[in-house]
N, C-alpha and C positions, 0 to 999 in steps of 0.2 A: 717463280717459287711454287710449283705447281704439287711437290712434295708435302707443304706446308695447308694447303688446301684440302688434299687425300689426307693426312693424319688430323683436323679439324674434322673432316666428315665423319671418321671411323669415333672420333671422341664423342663428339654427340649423337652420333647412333647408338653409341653402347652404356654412354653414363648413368646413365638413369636404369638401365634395368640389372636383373636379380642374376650375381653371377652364382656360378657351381663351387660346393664348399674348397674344393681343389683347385679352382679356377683362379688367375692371378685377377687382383682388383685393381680396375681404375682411379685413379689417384682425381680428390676432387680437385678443383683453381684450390689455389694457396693451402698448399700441401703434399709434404715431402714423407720421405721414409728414414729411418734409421734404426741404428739397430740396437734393442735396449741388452742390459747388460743385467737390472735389477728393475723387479717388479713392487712397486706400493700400492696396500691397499687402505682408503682410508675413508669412512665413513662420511653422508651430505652434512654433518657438521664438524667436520677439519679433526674426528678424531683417529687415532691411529689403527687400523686393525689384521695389519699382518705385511710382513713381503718374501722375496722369494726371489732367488738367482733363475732368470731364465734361461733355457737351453738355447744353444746356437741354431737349431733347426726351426725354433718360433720367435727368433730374435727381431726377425723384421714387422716393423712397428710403423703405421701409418701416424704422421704429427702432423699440427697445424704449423705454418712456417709464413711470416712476412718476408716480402721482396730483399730483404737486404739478411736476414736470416737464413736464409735458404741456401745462404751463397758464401754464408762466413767462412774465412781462412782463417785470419789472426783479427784479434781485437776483441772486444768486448761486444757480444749482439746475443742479446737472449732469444733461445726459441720461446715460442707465445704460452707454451702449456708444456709439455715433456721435453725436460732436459738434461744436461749431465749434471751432478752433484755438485760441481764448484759453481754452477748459477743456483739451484734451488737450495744447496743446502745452507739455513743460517748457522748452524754451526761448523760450517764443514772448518773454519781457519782452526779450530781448536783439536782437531784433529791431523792437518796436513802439516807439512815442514817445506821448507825453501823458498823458492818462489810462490807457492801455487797456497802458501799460508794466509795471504791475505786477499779472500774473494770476497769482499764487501764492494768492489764497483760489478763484480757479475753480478751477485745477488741483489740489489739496491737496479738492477739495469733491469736483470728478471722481474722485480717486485713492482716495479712502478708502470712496467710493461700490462704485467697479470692484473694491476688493479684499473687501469683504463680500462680492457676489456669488462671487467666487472661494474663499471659505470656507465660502461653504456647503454644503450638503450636495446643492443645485442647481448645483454649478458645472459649465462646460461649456470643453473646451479650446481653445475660440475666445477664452472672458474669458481663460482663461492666457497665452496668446500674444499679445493686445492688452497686457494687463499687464507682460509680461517686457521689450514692444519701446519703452511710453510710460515705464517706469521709467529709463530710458534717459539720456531726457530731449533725445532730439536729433532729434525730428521735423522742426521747421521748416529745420536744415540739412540733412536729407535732401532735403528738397522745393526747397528751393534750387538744390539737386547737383542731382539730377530735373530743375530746368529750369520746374517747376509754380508757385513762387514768386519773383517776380522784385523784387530788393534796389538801394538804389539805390548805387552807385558807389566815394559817396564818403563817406557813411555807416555805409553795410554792414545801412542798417535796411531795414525794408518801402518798397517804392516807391512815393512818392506819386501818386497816382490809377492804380493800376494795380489793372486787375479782373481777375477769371477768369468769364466767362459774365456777367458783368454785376454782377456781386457784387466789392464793394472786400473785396481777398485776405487782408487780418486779417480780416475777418469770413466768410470760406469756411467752409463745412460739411463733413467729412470723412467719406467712408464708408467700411469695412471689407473688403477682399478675403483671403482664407486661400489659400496655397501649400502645400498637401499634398504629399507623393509621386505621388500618382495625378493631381491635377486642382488647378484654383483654383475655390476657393468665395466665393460671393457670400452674405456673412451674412446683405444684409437680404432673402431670400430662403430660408435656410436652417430649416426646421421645426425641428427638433432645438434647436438656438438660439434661438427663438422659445417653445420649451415650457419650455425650460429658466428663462427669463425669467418665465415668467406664473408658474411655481410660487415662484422665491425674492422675485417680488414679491407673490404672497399672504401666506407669511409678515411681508410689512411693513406690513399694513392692520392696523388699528385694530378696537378692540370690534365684536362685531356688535351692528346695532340691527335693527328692524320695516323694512322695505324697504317702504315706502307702495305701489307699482308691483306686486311681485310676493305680496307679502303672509306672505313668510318673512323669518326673521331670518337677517341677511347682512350685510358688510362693508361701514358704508355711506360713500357720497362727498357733499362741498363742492363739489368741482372736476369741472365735468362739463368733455367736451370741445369742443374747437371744431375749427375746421378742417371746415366742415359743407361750405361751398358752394366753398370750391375749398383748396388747399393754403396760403395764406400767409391766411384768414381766422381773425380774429381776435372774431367774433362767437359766440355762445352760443346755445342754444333752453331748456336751464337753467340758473338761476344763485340764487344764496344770499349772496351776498356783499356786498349793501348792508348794512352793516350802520347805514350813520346814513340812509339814505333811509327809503322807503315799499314798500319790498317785502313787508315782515311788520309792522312798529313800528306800535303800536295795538293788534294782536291774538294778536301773541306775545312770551314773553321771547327767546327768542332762535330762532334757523335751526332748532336743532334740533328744537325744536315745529311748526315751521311744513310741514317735509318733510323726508321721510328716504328716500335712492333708495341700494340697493346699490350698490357700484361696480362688480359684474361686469353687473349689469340694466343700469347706466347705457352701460357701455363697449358694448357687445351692440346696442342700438337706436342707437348712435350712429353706429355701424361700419357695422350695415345700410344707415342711413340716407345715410350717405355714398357707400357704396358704388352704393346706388339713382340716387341724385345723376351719379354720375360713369357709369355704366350707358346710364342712358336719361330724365335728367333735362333742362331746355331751359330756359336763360337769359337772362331777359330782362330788362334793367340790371341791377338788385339783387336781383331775383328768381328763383328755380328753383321750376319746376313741374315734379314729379313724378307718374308714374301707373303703379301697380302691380297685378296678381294675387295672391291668396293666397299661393298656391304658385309665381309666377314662370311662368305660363302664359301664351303668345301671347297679348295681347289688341289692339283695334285702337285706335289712338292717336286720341285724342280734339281734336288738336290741329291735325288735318293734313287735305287733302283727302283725299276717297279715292282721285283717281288715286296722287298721292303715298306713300302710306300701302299699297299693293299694289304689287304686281314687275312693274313697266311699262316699267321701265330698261332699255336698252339689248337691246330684242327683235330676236330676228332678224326678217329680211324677211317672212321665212313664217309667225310669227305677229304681224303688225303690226294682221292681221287683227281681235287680240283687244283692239283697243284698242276701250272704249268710246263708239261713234262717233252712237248713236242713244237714244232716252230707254226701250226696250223691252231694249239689250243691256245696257245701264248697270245697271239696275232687277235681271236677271236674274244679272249681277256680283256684285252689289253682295248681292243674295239671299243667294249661293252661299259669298261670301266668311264672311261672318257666321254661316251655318247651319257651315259648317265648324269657324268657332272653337266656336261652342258646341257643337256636339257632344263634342267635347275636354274642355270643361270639365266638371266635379262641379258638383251642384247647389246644393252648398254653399259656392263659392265667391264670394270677396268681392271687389270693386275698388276699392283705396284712392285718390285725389287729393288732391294733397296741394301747397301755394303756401308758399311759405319767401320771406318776405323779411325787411332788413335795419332795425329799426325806428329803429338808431342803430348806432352801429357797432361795439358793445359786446354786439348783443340782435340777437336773432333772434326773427320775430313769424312764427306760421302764419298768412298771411294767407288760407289758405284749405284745409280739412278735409273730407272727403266720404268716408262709404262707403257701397257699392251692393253691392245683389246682382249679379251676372254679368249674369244674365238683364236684368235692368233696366238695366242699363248697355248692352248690346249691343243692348236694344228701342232705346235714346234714342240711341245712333251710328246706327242703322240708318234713323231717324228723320230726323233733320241731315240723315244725307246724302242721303236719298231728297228731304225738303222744299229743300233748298237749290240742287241741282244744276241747273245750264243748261248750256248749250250754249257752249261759249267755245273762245279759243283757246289751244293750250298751249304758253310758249315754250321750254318742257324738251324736249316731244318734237317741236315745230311739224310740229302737227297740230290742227284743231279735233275737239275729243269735247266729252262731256257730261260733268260733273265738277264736285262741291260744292266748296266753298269752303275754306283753311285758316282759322283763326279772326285770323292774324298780317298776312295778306292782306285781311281783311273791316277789321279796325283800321287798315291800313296806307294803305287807299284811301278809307277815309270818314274820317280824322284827319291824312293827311297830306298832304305836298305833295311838288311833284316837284323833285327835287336832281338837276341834271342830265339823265341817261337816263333816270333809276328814281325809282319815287314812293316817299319815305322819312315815318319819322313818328317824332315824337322818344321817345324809350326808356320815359321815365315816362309819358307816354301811355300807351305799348303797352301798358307793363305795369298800367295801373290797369284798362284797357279788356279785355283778355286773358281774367282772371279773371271778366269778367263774364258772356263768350262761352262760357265755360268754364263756368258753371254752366248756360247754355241747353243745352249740346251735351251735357250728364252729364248732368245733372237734369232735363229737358224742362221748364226755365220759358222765357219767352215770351220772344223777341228785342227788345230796349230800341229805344224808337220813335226816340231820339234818331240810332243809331247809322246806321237805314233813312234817318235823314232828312238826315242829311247826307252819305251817298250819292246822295241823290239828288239835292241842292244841288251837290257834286262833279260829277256826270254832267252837269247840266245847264250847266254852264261849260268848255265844252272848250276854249275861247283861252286857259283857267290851264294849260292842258299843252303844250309844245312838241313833243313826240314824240308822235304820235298814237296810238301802242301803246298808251301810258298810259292815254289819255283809254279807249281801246276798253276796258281792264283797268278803269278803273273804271266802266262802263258795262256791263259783263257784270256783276260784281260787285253792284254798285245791283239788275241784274234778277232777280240768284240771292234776294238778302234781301227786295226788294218778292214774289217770290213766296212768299219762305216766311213774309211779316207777313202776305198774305192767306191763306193758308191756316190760320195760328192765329188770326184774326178771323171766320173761317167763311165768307170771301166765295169761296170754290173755288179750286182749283187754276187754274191759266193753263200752256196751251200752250208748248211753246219752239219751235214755226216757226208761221208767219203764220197764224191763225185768221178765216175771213173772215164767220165765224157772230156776232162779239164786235162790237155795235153802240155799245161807252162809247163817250163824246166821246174824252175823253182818251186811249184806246188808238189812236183813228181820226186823230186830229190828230198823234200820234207817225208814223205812217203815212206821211200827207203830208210829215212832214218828212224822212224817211231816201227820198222819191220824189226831191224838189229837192233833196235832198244828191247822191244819187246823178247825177242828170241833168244839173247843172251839171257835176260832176267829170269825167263821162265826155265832155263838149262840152271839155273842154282837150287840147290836145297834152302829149307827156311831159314837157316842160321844166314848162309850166305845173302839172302834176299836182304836182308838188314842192316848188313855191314860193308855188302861190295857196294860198286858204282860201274855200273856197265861202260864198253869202250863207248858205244852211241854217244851217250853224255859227257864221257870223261873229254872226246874232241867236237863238242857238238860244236863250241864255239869256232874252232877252225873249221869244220865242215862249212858254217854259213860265211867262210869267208874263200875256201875255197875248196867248194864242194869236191870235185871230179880227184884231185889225187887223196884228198881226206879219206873220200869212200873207199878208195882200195885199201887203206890203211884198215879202216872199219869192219870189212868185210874179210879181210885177212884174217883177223883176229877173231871173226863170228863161227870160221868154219871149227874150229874144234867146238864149240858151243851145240852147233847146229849137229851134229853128230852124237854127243854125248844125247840129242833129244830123239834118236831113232826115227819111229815112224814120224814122228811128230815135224821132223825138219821139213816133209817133202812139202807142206801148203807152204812153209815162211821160203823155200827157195823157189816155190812157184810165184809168189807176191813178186819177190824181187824179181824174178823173170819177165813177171806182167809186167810191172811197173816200168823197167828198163826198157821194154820193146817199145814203150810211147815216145820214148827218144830217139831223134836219130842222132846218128854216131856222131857230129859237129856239135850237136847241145848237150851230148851227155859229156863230153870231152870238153866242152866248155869249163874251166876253172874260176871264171868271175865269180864274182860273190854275191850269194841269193838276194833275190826280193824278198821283202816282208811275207808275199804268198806261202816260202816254205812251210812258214809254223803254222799257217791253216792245214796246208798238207800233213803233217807230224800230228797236228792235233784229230783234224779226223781219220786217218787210217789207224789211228791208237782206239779210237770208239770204234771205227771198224770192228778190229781185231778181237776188240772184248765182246761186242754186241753181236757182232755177226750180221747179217744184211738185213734184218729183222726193223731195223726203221729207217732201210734205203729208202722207202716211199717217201714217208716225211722226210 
């Protein structure tokens, strides 16, 4: 459980110190989140002085939680200090109707809970003054007065379908404000409070056993937590609790045999783990993928291009310059960037990834575990993005550079379709495909041939796209993966602008076709340029299947084109001359159905034609 060991390290490397006001916070042992609905404030001696419906964007509320609270479904389990209104409030039965009318075993469960902590020898004068004001017993008519709970008329009970933030207002969650002389305090914020909690809930744990994870003997837990992938989740990554399934039965008499995990080791990796989660974790349906440092040290995101992944945002004009615009400045970036991180790093540092998904909605399954050394991790990024990267265009900063791929965009173009503007692909997809890209771009295994091949079946059907952005986005894409399947095949790198040294059929016949795309287009007026569809595209897809009688089809139809362009026709029927002389008469006659190389061809004699030879060098 070597996973479990990396998320215990990153927790007490980081608990204790001061995070950024934007920064998500580490959850202390015995303490959970949820999410309040209604804010109370009330004076160090229990008296009333104000509340207030919370907004959904500051709803999440750090509480104290004991092992068996933290984990309630059904039944009766008070939290220790912030709760929902049917445990704190004493009059709430005089306002509710149905079942939910008689809450004197929550509140009597709450009450007797909140005043042990106040006897003990951890008590802290936040419980005293929640105690003095909920003894009372007249929360829910304060909140009434307040204006926070709204009663119906004629009744005088809770008002039907009346919410606060989205939440029907019997079931609101309430959190804690303190009115000092000096200030108001926000408890679930408060350290003092917080420590004060973690000590009188160790006194309430149980024997110690062998902690299987740490390997000392400790306070152990049943109840691990949940709340892993976002706050109202209700799924686990440990659990003990089948007891009439297949968890253990067979090979043990009971849980206790089976595993035994401290509660503070438990709470510790969970807390990390969450916190990494909410950090710089990336959700994709039921999935979160995670990727971490040792020690929380910059690393470069394994998930992302590189332009995206580097501070390209919003440059001034003066250095626009530094955008990668050529495969020599890109290469020398791209260098720099990476020799940077690792110098930073220790040599002994590790980089975890880590895939959490949902295997039912009760369980949490790591669908995916990896650790690397640094070094090795940052050879295999450097890797990706050096073999993937073409030349395309960027609609972030529109501009064409040179720039790999995201792995969300390689899935999104070879699995999806286009929804309107934008080409989408539906979630489970994404996320089964993700993880596999994900192990290419870590691990240096090979790019799955399925994923090249249906890019390149996408590229070659551009009538499936109405927006021709698209169609170019999967067409750049298709050329970033065909060059980097040929380079792990050993058939060499390929250029990203026109090569005129490369005599394959099928790079030469891609050639031809981005000549008659272009020649027709430009032979239209601007109304037509918007409305027609050149033959080029209209048979692209039978072109890549069988080139040689397609083209005469293509080229029948270009010569009125090519005439209406005057002088202008004689370079586009000199191209096609060039082009066709590299063939001989057996390959050009040849009917099989291209290689993936065509669309490298299409795509660079298209920048050809626009650029002009002006960055043959590069």
């Amino acid at each position: 459980m070597s996973w479990t060991d990396e998320l215990y390290k990153i927790y007490e490397y980081n608990s204790d110190r001061e995070f950024e006001p934007n920064e998500p916070v580490m959850l202390p042992v015995a303490h959970s989140t949820a999410n309040a609905q209604i804010e109370l404030t009330i004076d160090l001696d229990g008296n009333f002085k104000g509340a207030r419906a919370v907004e959904k964007n500051e709803a999440v509320t750090v509480i104290p939680a004991t092992e068996d609270s933290a984990t309630r479904s059904s039944g009766i389990c008070a939290m220790p200090y912030a709760d929902k209104l049917i445990y704190i409030g004493g009059d709430y039965s005089q306002y509710a109707e149905g079942k939910k009318a008689d809450n004197s075993g929550h509140f009597i469960n709450y009450m007797n809970q909140l005043r042990k902590w106040l006897a003990s020898e951890y008590s802290h004068p936040y419980v005293k003054a929640l105690y003095l004001y909920l003894d009372k017993k007249c929360l829910i008519a304060d909140l009434v007065e307040a204006g926070v709970i709204k009663t119906d008329e004629t009744s005088g009970k809770f008002k039907d379908k009346e919410k606060i933030t989205g939440i029907a207002q019997e079931d609101a969650f309430v959190r804690i404000k303190i009115q000092t002389a000096d200030t108001v305090i926000e408890t679930w914020k408060d350290k003092s409070l917080q420590e004060s909690f973690i000590s009188f809930n160790s006194d309430l744990m149980g024997e110690k056993q062998l902690c299987y994870a740490s390997g000392e003997y400790a306070a152990a837990t049943y109840k691990h937590p949940s709340k892993i992938r976002n706050s109202g989740d209700k799924a686990k990554i440990m659990s003990t609790n089948d007891e009439s399934g297949f968890t253990y039965r067979g090979r043990f008499a009971d849980k206790e045999q089976a595993v035994s995990i401290g509660y503070e080791y438990s709470q510790k990796i969970h807390n990390a783990l969450r916190w990494l989660r909410e950090k710089q974790g990336k959700t994709i349906d039921s999935m979160n993928v995670i990727v971490w440092a040792s020690a929380m040290q910059e690393i470069p995101k394994c998930s992302e291009s590189f332009v995206d992944d580097s501070d390209f945002d919003d440059l001034p004009a003066e250095k626009e310059a530094e955008i990668p615009s050529t495969v020599p400045k890109y290469m020398d970036l791209l260098h720099k960037r990476i020799f940077g991180i690792r110098e930073k790093l220790s040599p002994n540092t590790k980089v975890m990834i880590m895939g959490l998904d949902a295997a039912t909605t009760g369980r949490i399954n790591i669908s995916m575990y990896s650790e690397l050394e640094s070094s090795r991790y940052l050879d295999n990024i450097e890797k990706w993005h050096s073999e993937t990267a073409w030349l395309r265009f960027s609609s972030k900063l529109k501009k064409k550079m040179v720039n790999s791929f995201s792995a969300y965009d390689i899935i999104k173009y070879a699995l999806g379709t286009e929804q309107g503007a934008f080409v989408d692909c539906d979630k489970k997809v994404m996320r089964d495909n993700v993880l596999r890209l994900l192990n290419c771009i870590t691990n240096g295994a090979r790019l799955p041939d399925n994923i090249v091949n249906a890019l390149y079946q996408k590229a070659s059907t551009p009538l499936a796209y109405e927006n021709y952005y698209n169609h170019r986005s999967v067409l750049e894409t298709a050329c970033g993966m065909i060059r980097k399947q040929r380079i792990e095949k050993g058939k060499g790198d390929v250029s990203m602008g026109y090569d005129p040294s490369i005599n394959d059929r099928s790079y030469l016949y891609g050639c031809l076709l981005a000549i008659a795309d272009k020649a027709e287009s430009e032979a239209y007026d601007e109304q037509e340029r918007n409305a027609r569809i050149t033959n080029a595209r209209r048979y692209w897809n039978a072109f890549s299947q069988r080139p040689y009688m397609t083209w005469g089809i293509i080229e029948e139809r270009l010569r009125p084109y090519l005439n209406k362009l005057g002088k202008a026709q004689v370079k586009y029927s000199k191209w096609i001359n060039e082009i066709t002389s590299k063939m001989d008469v057996s390959a050009f006659a040849d009917n099989s159905r291209l290689e993936p190389m065509y669309l490298l061809g299409y795509h660079n004699f298209t920048e050809y034609m626009y650029n002009g030879n002006t960055n043959k060098e590069e």
